[in-house]
DRENLO-286689 format. One record per residue (C-alpha): residue in one letter; x negated, y, z. Coordinates in nm, 3 decimals. Each point is the difference from the previous one (the first is absolute). Layout:
REM residues N
  r       px       py       pz
  A        X        Y        Z
...
This chain:
REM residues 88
  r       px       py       pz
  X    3.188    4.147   11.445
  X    0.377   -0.041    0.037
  X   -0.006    0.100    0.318
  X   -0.256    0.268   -0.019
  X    0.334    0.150   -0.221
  X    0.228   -0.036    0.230
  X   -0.180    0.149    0.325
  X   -0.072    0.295   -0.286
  X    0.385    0.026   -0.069
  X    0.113    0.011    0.344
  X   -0.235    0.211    0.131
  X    0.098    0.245   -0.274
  X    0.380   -0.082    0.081
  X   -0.058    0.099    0.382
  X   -0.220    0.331   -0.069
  X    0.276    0.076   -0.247
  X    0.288   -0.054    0.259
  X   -0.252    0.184    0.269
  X    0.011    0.280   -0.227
  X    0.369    0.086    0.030
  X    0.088   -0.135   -0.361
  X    0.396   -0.189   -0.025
  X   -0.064   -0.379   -0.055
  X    0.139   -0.017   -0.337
  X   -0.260    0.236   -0.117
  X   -0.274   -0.138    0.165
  X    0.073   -0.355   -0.130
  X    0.026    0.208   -0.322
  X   -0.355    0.116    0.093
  X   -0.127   -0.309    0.128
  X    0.125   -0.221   -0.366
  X   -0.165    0.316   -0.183
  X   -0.358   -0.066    0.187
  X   -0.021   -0.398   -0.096
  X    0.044    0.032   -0.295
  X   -0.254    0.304   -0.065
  X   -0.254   -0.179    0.186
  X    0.093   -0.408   -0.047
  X    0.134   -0.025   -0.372
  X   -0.091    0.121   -0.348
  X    0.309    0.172   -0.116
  X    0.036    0.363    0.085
  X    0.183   -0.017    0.317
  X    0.259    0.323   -0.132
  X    0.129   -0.193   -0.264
  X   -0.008   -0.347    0.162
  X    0.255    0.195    0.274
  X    0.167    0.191   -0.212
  X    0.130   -0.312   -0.213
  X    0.055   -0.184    0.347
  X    0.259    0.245    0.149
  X    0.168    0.109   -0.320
  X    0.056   -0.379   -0.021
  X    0.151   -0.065    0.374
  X    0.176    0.317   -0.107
  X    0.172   -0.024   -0.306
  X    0.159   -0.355    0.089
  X    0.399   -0.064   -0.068
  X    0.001   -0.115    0.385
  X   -0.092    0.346    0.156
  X    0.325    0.099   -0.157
  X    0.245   -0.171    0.278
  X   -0.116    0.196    0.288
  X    0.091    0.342   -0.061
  X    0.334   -0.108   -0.192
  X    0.091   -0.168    0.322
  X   -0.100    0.260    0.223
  X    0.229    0.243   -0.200
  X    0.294   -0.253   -0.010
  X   -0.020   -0.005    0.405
  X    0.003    0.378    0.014
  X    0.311    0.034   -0.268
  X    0.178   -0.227    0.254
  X   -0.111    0.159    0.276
  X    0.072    0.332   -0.093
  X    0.381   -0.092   -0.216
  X    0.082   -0.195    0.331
  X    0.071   -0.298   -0.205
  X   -0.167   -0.216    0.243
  X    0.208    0.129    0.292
  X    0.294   -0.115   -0.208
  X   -0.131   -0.348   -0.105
  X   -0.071   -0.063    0.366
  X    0.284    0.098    0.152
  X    0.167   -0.225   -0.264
  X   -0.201   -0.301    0.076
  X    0.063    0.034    0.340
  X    0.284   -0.236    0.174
């Protein structure tokens, strides 16, 4: 039965991809159908709860702080300065 699922799931996956669809929506897709078809819980809420907890985590917070810090020193030149300080 196990892997009756999983051919279902990646055929799904693969007529989803077919279809033109980005792959970050289709693996959105693909999570919605197993759990409409394989589980109990009403898939919508199951999901919802899912990504608004991968979402809302303190750790997802570094990445676009340190994306702006590189741009502030790229675009104050404050890197060009630091380098050419650390250079012999």
């Amino acid at each position: 039965m196990d892997a009756l699922i999983a051919l279902v799931l990646i055929v799904a996956m693969f007529a989803i991809l077919g279809a033109g669809v980005w792959i970050g929506i289709a693996v959105l897709g693909v999570a919605w159908i197993g759990m409409e078809l394989f589980t109990t819980r009403p898939g919508g809420d199951a999901l919802a709860l899912t990504v608004w907890g991968s979402l809302s985590s303190w750790t997802l917070t570094a990445l676009p702080l340190f994306i702006w810090m590189g741009e502030i020193l790229l675009k104050t030149r404050l890197s060009e300065g630091l380098f050419r300080g650390l250079a012999p």
